[in-house]
C-alpha positions as CSV (number, residue, x, y, z in Angstrom):
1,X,20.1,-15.0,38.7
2,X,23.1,-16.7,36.9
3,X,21.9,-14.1,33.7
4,X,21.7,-11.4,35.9
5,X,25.2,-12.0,37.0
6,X,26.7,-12.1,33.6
7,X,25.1,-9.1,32.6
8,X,25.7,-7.0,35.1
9,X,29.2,-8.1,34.7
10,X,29.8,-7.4,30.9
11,X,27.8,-4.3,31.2
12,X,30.6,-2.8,33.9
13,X,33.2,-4.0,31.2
14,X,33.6,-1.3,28.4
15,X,36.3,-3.3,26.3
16,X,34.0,-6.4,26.2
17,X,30.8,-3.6,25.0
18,X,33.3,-2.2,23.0
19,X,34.2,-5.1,21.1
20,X,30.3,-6.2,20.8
21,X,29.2,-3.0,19.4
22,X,32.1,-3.9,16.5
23,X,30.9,-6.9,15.6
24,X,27.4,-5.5,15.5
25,X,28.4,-2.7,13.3
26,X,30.6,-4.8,11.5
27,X,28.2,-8.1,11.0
28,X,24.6,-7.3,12.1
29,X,24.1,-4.4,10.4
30,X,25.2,-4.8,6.8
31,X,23.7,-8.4,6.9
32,X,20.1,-7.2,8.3
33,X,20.5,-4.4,5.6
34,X,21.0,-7.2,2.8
35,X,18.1,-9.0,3.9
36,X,15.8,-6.4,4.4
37,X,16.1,-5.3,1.2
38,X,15.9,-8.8,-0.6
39,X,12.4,-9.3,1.3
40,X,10.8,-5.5,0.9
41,X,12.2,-5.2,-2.7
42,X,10.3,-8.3,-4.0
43,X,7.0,-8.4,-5.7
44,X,4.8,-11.7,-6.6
45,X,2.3,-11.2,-9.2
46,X,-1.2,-12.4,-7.5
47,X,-2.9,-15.1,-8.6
48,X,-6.4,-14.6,-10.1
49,X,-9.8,-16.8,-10.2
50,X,-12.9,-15.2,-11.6
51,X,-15.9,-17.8,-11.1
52,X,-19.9,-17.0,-11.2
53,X,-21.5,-17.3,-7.9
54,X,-24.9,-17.0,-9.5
55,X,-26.0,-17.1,-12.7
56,X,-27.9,-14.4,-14.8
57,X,-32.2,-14.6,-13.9
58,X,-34.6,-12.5,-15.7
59,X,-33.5,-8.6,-14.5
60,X,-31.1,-10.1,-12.3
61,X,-27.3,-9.9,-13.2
62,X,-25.2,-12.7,-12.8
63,X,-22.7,-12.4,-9.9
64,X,-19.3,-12.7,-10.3
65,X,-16.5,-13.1,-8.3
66,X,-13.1,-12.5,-8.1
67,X,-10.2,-13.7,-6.0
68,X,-6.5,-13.4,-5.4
69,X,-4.1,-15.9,-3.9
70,X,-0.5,-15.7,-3.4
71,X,0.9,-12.2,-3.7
72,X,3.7,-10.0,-1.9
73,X,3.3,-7.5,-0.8
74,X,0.0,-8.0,0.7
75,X,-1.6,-4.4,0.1
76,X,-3.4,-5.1,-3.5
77,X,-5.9,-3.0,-5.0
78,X,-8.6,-5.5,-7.4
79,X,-11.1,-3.7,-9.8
80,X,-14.1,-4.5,-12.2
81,X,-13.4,-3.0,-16.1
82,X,-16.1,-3.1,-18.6
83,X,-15.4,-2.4,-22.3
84,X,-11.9,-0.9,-20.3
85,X,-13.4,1.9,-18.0
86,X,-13.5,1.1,-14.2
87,X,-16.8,0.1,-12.6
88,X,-17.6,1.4,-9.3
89,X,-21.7,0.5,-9.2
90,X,-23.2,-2.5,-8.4
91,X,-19.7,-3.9,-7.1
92,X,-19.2,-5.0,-3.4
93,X,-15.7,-5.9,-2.1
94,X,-14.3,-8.3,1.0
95,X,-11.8,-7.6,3.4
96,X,-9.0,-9.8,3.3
97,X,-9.4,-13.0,4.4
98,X,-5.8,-14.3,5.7
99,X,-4.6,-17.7,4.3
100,X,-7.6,-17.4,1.8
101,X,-10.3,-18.7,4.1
């Protein structure tokens, strides 16, 4: 009720919204800009481990897999290459799994 109070007391006061809108403009808004853009505007190259699951058996391939820890932003695209073309058979992908688990 005390909140209340306050509110509807500074709300009914235009010099004291006046001069909190200033020091948003004035503060807030250049410094949230600042930060926005030092967060959004950064990049971490992922970090990559390629292991074999399974090993190569008679006709069966070996399996191989490939994971990425520790990037920003967190949309990443991951492909297989062999002899430097893109492979798009025989390849099976994961959603994300947060915190690597």
């Amino acid at each position: 009720e005390e909140g209340v109070k306050y509110a509807e007391n500074w709300n009914k006061d235009q010099a004291i919204l006046q001069q909190l809108k200033a020091q948003v403009d004035a503060f807030c808004i250049p410094n949230a800009q600042v930060f926005d853009s030092a967060v959004r505007d950064k990049t971490v190259k992922p970090k990559v481990k390629i292991s074999s699951v399974k090993q190569a058996e008679g006709n069966h391939p070996a399996v191989l897999m490939c994971s990425a820890y520790e990037f920003y932003p967190e949309k990443i695209k991951v492909s297989w290459l062999r002899n430097g073309e893109v492979v798009t058979t025989d390849v099976t992908s994961t959603m994300e799994m947060a915190d690597g688990d």
